[in-house]
VOGU-3710 file (C-alpha; in Angstrom, 3 decimals, decimal comma):
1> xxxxxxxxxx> 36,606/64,002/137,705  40,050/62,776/137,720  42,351/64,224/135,149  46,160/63,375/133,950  48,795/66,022/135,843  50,213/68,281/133,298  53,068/70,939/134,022  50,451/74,099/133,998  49,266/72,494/137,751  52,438/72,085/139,206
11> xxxxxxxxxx> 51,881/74,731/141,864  48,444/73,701/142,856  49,727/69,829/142,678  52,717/71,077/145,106  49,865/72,406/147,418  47,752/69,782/147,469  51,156/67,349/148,490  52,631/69,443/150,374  49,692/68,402/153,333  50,950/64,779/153,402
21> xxxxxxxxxx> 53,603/65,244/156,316  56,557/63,430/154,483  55,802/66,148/151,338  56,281/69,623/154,089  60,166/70,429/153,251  60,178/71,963/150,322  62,943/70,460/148,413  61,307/66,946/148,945  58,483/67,933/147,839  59,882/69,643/144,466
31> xxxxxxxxxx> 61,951/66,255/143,751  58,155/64,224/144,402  57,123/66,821/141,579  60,222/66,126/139,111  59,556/62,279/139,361  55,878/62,454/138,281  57,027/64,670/135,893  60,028/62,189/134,596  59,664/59,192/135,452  57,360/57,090/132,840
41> xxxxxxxxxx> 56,389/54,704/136,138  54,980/57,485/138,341  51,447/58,969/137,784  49,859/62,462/139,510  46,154/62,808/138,925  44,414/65,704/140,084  40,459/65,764/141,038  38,646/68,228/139,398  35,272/69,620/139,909  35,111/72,989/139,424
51> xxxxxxxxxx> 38,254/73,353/140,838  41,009/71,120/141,981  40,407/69,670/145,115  42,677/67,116/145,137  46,036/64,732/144,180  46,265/60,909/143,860  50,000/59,949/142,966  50,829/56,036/141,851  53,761/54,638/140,474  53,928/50,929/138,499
61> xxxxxxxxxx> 56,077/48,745/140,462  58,588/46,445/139,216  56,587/43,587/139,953  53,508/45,246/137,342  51,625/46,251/140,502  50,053/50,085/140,985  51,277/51,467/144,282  49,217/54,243/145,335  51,997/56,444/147,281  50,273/59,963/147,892
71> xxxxxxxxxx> 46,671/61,036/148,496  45,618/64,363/149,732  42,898/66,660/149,664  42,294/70,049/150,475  41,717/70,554/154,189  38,408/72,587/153,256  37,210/70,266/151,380  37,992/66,735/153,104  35,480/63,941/154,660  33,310/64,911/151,361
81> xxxxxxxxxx> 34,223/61,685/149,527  36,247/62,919/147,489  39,675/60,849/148,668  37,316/57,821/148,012  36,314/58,681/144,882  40,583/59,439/143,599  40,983/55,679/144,621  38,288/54,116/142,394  38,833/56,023/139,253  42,152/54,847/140,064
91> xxxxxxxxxx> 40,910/51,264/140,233  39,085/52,436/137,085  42,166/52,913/135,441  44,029/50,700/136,696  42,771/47,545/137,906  41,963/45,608/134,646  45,802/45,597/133,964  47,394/45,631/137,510  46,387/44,921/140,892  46,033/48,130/143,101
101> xxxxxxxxxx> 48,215/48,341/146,304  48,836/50,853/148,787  51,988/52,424/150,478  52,439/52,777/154,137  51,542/55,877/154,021  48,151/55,138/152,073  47,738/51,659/153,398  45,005/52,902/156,291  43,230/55,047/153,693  43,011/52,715/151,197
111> xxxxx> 41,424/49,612/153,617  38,801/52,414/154,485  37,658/52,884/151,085  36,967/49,332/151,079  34,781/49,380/153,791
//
């Protein structure tokens, strides 16, 4: 289940980035947590099952568009689905108000849950 990022997860939400290689040095990775926690255009969800296994971060562009910027899941628990399933609750979300697009960085993951 995906659920809205809320301050009390910041910790497990800095783990769970901090395996996407541009999110290792720590002080990048602490300003990635500020933004989705001030800046109205960026959104961290967290899957959930019984516990949390994973982080899908998008932000709204300026053209109206969801960019899906980080996706990561906990090494123990990937090539389980579960990066497929973050994506469509995101297009769940998302997709009746704004077309879904990836990031470089998610652009390869992304085609492959379209597959």
């Amino acid at each position: 289940m995906l659920i809205r990022y809320k301050k009390t997860f910041e910790k497990i939400a800095m783990g769970l980035l901090s395996f996407m290689p541009e999110e290792r040095e720590v002080k990048k990775l602490q300003q990635t947590i500020k933004d989705y926690e001030t800046n109205d255009n960026w959104h961290l969800h967290l899957w959930k099952e019984e516990d949390i296994l994973g982080a899908i971060g998008v932000r709204v562009t300026e053209d109206d568009k969801i960019l899906v910027q980080h996706i990561s899941v906990n090494p123990s628990h990937r090539n389980m689905g579960i990066g497929k399933k973050m994506v469509q609750e995101i297009k769940v979300l998302y997709s009746d108000h704004y077309d879904i697009i990836a990031s470089e960085l998610t652009q390869n993951f992304l085609a492959k849950c379209d597959n």
